[in-house]
Every structure is written in C-alpha cells, then in structure tokens.
Steps between C-alpha positions, in 0.01 A plus 500: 500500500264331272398129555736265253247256448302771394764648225509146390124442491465806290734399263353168435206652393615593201769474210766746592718654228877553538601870440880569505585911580796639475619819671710677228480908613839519713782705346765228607748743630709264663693401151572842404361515146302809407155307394362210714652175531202333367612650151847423497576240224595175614578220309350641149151613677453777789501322848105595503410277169690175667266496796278598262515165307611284755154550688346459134675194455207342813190385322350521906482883447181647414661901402807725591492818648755728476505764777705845366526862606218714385762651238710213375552587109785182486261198534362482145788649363713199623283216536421394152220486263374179634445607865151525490534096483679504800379783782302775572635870626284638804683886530431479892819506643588619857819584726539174617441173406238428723344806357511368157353181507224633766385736180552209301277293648239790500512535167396126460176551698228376252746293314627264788283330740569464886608130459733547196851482576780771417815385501747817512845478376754780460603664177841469592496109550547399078628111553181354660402153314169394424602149717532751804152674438344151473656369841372838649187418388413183581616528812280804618227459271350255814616700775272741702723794496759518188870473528850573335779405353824516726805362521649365869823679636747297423819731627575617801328835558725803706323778660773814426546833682553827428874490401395139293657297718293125641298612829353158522400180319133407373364154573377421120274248611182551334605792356386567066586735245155595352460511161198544280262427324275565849182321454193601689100512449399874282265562844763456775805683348292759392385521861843454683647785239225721585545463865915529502718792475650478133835704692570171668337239361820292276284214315174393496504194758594741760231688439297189572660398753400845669117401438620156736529243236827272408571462188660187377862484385562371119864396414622702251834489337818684475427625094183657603757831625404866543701757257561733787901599463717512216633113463185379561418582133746323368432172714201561379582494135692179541204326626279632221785383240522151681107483438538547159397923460773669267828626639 
C-alpha cells in the first residue's frame, strides 16, 4: 500500500483538475427494453442526457467523459445538438464496469495528471444535484485517499435463503448503501483498476480498498437513486419533475 502522506504530498504539489467519467456501455438488461436503459426517455430527455446535465450543472468540473461500447450508433443520435457543451464520448467500453472505466481512464493518459481527481458516477443515476457534487467535493478534496457518497442503512437488513424465506438478521450498524459519484486521485484508481479483476470488482472504492486504503464515506441522499428496475424510472421522473425538468 502506498504511504497516505505521500498521496497527499503529491497532490499538494499541484492544482488538480476534477474529471467526472461516466460508464455508459452496459446493455441494461435488467428492465427489459430492447436498447439500453441509458436511452430510454425519461422525463422529456433519455436517462443518459439528465446525468448528463446534472454533472454539467457543477462549475468544479473541469470535462465529461462518456465511456460507450466501441459500436454505440444511439449516443449522438439521442443526445442533442448541444452535447459537445456538455461531454465527451471515449468508444472504450468493456464487459464490466470495472472494465469500462479502467479503459476510460487509459484513454485520459496525457490529458489527466496523476493528482487530478475523477469522480465516476453511473449513467443510470439521472437525479444527482449539483449541492450533492459540491458536498462530495469539499469534503474529499483534503483527504489523502478520495471517498463517496453513501447513504447509512436505515432498515433492518434480512439475510434470505433459498426458498426466500429470513435465515437471519443483519446488525445495520455501520452498514451504507454506496452511491456515486466515487472520487479518487487519476493515479490511484487508475492503479487499483489495473490491479483488480473487472469480474468482481462492483465500484470503484472497492477497488481501492483492495490496494489497502479507506475511503471516506460522503452522505448522500435518497434522490440521488439508481434506475435499475422498472419503478425506479418513474420515481425517478417524479424527482426530476419536483426539480423543475418537464413532465
């Protein structure tokens, strides 16, 4: 494990940049639509373009980066005219999500330094608020390793067996539902993605964690939700109509 003073020491030595990358090349299967879930229109915009904007919407970010599959024909198609304002495509996409922003990140050799920070945030998370990217950020910007936002458990969490009935009881103590953005320094998620196996590596602080470093915990909030099954979308729609996009 690398020295934390010595992250930190590193980072001070310069002005780091804030790079927000966003894995978009999964085929998000799990709603049942025939194209990916980062497509499907939400609340007058595909999901994609509200993440889009809402990471826009933080003058602390320096560029967006897009991660898609090699052959994505949908994103300009969908996106709008004005995208270009807003993020930039890298057609590296992988199998896994580790996989994709691992090429992501290699892309941005040359154009990110070690000591920048990428904060990664997923495609399919379209109600996060520029007041949550700013408490993300100024909390981590100081720390030594990087951190995330994450919500504590706050119900009581069953442990089920086979036939789905309770086989036990989990203490929730200490226990959070991570969220992202996931904030960490270019150099050492680059290194803890390139050292992990993308099969079983589920978000980027565990990655880090792997390399022997804790990340810090960032409250989140309950609107910053992941469009993962079919009523999520339109929870999530309310919550973009409650912050004022079209219904």
């Amino acid at each position: 494990m690398r020295d934390n003073r010595a992250i930190l020491d590193t980072a001070n030595s310069t002005s780091p940049r804030l790079h927000a990358l966003v894995p978009a090349a999964g085929s998000g299967s799990r709603l049942g639509h025939a194209i990916p879930k980062q497509y499907l229109p939400l609340a007058g915009k595909p999901l994609l373009r509200h993440t889009l904007d809402a990471l826009a919407s933080s003058p602390r970010l320096h560029a967006i980066h897009v991660v898609l599959a090699p052959h994505d024909t949908l994103f300009e198609a969908t996106m709008g005219n004005d995208l270009h304002a807003h993020a930039r495509a890298l057609r590296v996409g992988g199998a896994t999500r580790a996989e994709s922003v691992r090429n992501g990140l290699r892309a941005l050799r040359g154009e990110a330094a070690e000591s920048d920070w990428v904060l990664v945030h997923d495609a399919a998370r379209p109600c996060l608020s520029a007041t949550l990217i700013h408490r993300l950020v100024e909390a981590v910007l100081p720390d030594a390793v990087g951190g995330i936002l994450a919500l504590p458990v706050a119900d009581t969490v069953k442990v089920s067996d086979e036939a789905r009935r309770i086989a036990g009881t989990v203490d929730r103590h200490g226990l959070w539902l991570a969220q992202t953005p996931q904030m960490f320094r270019f150099g050492l998620l680059r290194e803890a993605l390139e050292s992990a196996d993308p099969a079983t590596v589920t978000d980027e602080a565990s990655a880090v964690q792997a390399l022997g470093h804790r990340p810090l915990l960032v409250e989140g909030d309950v609107t910053n939700l992941k469009v993962t099954w079919s009523g999520d979308a339109a929870l999530a729609a309310c919550i973009l109509a409650a912050a004022g996009a079209p219904p």
